[in-house]
Biopython code that builds the backbone (N, CA, C, O; Angstrom):
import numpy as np
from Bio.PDB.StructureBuilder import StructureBuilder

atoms = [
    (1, "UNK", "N", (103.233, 100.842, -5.032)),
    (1, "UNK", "CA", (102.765, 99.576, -4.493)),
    (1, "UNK", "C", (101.247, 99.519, -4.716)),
    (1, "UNK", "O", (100.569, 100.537, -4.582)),
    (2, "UNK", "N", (100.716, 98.353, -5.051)),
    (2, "UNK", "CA", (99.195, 98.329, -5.898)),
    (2, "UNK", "C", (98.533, 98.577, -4.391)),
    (2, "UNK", "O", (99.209, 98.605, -3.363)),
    (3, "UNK", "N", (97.382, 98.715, -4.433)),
    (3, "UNK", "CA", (96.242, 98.900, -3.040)),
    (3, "UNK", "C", (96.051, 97.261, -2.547)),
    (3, "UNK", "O", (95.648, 97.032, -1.406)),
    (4, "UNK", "N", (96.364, 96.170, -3.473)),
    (4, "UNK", "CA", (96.180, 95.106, -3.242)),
    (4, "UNK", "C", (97.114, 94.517, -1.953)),
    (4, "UNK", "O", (96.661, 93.927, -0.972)),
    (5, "UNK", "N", (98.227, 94.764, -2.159)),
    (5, "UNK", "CA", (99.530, 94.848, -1.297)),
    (5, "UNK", "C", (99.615, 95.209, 0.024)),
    (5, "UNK", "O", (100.061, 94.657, 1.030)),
    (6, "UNK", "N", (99.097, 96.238, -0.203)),
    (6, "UNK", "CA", (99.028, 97.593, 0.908)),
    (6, "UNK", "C", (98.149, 96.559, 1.766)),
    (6, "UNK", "O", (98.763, 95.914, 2.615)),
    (7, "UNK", "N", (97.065, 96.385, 1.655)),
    (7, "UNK", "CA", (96.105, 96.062, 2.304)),
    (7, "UNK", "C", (96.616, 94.690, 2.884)),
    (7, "UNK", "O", (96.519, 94.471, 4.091)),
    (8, "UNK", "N", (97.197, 93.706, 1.960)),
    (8, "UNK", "CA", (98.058, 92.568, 2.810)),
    (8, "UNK", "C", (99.079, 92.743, 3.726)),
    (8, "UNK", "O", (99.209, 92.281, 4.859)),
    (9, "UNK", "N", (99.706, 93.397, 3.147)),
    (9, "UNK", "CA", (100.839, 93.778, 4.588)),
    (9, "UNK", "C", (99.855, 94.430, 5.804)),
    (9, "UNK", "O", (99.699, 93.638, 6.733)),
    (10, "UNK", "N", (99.273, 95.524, 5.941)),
    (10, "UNK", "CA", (98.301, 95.987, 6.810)),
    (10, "UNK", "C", (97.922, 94.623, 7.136)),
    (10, "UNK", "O", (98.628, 94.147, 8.025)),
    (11, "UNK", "N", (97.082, 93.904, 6.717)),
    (11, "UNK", "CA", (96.559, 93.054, 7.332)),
    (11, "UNK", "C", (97.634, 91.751, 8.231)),
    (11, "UNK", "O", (97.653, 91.129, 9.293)),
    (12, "UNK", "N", (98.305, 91.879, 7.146)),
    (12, "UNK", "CA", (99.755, 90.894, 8.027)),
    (12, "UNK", "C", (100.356, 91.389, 9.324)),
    (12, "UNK", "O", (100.656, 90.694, 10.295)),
    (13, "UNK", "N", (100.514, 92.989, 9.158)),
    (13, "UNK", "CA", (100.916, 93.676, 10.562)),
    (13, "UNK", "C", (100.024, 93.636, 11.553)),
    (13, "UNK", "O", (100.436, 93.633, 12.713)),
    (14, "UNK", "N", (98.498, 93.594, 11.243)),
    (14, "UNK", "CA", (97.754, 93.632, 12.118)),
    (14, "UNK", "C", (97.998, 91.959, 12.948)),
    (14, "UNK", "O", (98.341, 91.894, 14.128)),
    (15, "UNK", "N", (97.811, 91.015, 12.295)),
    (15, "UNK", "CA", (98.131, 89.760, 13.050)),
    (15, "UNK", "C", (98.971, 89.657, 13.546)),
    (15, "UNK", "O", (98.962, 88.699, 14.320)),
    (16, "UNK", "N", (100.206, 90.449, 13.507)),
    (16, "UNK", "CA", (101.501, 90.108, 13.918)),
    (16, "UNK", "C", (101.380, 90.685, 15.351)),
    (16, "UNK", "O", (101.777, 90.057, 16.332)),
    (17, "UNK", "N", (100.657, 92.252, 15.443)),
    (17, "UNK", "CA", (100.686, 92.736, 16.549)),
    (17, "UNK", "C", (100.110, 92.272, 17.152)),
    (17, "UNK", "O", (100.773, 91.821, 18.086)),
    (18, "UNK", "N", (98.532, 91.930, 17.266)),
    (18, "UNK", "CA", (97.733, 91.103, 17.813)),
    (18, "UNK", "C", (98.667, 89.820, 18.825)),
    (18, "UNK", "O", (98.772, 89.824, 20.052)),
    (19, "UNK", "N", (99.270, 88.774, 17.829)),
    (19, "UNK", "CA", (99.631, 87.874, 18.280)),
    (19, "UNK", "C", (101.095, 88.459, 19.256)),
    (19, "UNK", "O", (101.219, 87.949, 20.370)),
    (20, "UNK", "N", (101.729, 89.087, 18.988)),
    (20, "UNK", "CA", (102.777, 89.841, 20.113)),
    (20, "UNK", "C", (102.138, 90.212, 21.409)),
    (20, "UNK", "O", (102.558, 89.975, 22.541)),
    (21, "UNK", "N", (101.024, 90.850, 21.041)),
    (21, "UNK", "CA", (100.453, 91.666, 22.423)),
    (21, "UNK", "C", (99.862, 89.941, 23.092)),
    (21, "UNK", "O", (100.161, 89.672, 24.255)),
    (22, "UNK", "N", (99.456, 89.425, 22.675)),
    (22, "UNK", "CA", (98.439, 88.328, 23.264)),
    (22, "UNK", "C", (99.910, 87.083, 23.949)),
    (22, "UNK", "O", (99.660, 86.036, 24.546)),
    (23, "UNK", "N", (100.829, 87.413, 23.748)),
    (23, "UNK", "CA", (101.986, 86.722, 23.948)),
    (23, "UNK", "C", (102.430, 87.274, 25.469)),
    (23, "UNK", "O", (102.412, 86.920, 26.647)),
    (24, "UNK", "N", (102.744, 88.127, 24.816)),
    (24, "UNK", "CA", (103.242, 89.047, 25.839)),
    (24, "UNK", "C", (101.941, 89.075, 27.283)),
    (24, "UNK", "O", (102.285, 88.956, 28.459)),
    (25, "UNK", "N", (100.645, 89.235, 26.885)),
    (25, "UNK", "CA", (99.738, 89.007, 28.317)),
    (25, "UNK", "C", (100.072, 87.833, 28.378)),
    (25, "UNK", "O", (101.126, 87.957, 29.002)),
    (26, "UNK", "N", (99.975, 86.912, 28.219)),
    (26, "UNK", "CA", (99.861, 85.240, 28.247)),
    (26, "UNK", "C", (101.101, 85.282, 29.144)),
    (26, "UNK", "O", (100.998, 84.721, 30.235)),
    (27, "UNK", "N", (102.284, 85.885, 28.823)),
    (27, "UNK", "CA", (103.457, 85.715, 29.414)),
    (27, "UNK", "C", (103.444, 86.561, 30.966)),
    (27, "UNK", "O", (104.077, 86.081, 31.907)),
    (28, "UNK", "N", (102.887, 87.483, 31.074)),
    (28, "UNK", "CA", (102.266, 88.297, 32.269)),
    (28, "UNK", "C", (101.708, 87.903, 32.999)),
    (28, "UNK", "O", (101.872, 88.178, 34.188)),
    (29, "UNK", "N", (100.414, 86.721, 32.338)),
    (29, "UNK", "CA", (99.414, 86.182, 33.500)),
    (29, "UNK", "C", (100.365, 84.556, 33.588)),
    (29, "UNK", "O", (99.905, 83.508, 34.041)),
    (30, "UNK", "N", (101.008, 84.648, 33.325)),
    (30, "UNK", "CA", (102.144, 83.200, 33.861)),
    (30, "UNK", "C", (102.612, 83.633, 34.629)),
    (30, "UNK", "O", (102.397, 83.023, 35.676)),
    (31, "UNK", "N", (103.493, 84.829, 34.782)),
    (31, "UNK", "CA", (104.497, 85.097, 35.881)),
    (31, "UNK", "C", (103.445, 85.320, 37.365)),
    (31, "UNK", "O", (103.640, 84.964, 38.527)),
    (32, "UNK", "N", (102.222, 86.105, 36.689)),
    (32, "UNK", "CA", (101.795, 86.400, 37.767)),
    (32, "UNK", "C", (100.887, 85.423, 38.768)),
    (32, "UNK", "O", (100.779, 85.655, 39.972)),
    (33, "UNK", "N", (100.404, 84.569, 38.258)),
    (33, "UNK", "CA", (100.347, 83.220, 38.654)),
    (33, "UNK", "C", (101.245, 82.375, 39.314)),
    (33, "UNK", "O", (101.063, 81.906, 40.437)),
    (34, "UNK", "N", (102.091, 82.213, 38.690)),
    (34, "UNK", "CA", (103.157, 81.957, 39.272)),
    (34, "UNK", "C", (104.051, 82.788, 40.739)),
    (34, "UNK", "O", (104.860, 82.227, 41.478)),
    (35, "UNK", "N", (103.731, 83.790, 40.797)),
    (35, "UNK", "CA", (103.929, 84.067, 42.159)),
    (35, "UNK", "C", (102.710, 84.582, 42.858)),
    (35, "UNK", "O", (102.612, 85.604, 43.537)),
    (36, "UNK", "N", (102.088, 83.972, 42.660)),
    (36, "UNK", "CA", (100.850, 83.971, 43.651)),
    (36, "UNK", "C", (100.542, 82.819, 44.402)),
    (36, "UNK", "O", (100.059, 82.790, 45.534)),
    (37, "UNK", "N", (100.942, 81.623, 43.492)),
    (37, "UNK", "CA", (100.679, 80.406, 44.073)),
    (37, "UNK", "C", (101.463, 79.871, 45.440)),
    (37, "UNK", "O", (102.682, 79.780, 45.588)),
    (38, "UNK", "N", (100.413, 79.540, 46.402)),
    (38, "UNK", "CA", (101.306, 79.759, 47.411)),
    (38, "UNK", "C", (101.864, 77.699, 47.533)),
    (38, "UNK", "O", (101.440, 76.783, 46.829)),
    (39, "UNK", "N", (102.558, 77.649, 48.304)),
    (39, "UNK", "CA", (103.255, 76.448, 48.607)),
    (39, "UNK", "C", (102.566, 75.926, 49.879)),
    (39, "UNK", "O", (102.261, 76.650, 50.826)),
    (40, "UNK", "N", (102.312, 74.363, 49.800)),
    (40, "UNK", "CA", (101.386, 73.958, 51.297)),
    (40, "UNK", "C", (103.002, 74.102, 52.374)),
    (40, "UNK", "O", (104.226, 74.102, 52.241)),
    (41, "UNK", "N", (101.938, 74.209, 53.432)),
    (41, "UNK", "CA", (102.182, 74.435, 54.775)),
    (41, "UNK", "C", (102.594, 73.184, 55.106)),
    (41, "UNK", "O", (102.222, 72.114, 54.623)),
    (42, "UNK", "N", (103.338, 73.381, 55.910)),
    (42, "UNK", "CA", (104.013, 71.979, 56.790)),
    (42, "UNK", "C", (103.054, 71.796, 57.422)),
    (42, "UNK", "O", (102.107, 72.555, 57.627)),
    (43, "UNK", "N", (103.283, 70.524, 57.856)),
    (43, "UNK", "CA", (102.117, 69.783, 58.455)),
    (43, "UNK", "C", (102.161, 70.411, 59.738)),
    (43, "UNK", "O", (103.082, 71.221, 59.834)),
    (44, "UNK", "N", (101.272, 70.253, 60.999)),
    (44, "UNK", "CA", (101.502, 71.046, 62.217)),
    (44, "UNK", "C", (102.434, 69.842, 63.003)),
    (44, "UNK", "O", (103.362, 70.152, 63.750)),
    (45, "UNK", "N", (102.168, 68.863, 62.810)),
    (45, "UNK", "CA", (102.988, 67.742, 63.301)),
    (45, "UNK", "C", (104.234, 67.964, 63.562)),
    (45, "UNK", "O", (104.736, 67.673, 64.647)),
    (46, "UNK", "N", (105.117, 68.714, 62.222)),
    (46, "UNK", "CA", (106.282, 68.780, 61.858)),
    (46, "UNK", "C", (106.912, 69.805, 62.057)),
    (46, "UNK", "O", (108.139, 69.700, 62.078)),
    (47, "UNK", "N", (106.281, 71.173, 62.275)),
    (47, "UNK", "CA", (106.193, 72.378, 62.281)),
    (47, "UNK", "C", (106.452, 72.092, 63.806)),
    (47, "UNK", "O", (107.432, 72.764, 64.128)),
    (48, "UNK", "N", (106.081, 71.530, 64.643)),
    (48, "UNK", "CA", (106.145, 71.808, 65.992)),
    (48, "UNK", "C", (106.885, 70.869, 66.649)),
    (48, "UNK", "O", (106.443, 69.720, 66.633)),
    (49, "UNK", "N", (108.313, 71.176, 67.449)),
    (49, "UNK", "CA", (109.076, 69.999, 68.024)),
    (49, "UNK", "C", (108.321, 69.061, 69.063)),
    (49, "UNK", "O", (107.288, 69.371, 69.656)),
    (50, "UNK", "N", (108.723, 68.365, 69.132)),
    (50, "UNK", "CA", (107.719, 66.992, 70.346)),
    (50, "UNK", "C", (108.859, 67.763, 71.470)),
    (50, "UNK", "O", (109.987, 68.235, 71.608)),
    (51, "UNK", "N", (107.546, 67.455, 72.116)),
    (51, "UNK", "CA", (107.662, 67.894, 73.756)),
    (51, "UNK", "C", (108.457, 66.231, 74.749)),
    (51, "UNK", "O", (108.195, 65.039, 74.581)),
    (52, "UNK", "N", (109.366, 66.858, 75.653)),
    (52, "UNK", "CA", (110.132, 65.946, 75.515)),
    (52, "UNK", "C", (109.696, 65.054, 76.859)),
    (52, "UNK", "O", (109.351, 65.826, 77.754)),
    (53, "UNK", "N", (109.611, 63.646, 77.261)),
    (53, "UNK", "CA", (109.024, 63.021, 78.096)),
    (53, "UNK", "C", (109.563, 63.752, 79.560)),
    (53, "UNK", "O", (110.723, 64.155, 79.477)),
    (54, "UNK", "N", (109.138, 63.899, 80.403)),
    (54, "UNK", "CA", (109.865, 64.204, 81.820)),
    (54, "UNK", "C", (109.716, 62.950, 82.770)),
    (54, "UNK", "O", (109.523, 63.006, 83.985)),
    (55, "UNK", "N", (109.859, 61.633, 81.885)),
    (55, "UNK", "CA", (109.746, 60.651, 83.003)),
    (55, "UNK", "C", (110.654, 60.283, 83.119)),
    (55, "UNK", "O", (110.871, 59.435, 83.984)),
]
sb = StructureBuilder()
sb.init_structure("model")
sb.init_model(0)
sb.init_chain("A")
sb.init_seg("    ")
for serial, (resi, resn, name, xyz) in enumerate(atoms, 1):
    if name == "N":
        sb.init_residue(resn, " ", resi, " ")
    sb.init_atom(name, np.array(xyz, "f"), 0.0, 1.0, " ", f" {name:<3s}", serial, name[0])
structure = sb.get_structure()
């Protein structure tokens, strides 16, 4: 195989891994984002039953 070759594939593998690994974080800092984000809180309004008249 000429040195010309060599050096393209090398260089082709190198992008390939690059772009795998950078996938793969990208896909890591999604999940992990994703469960971090928290969900709003009920309102306190709603969260708390009404107190009932005693008249």
């Amino acid at each position: 195989m000429p040195a010309e070759e060599l050096a393209h594939a090398a260089f082709t593998q190198g992008y390939h891994q690059a772009f795998l690994t950078a996938g793969f974080i990208t896909l890591a800092a999604f999940l992990i984002a994703t469960a971090a984000i928290r969900t709003r809180p009920e309102p306190v309004s709603k969260a708390i039953a009404p107190v009932p008249d005693p008249g």
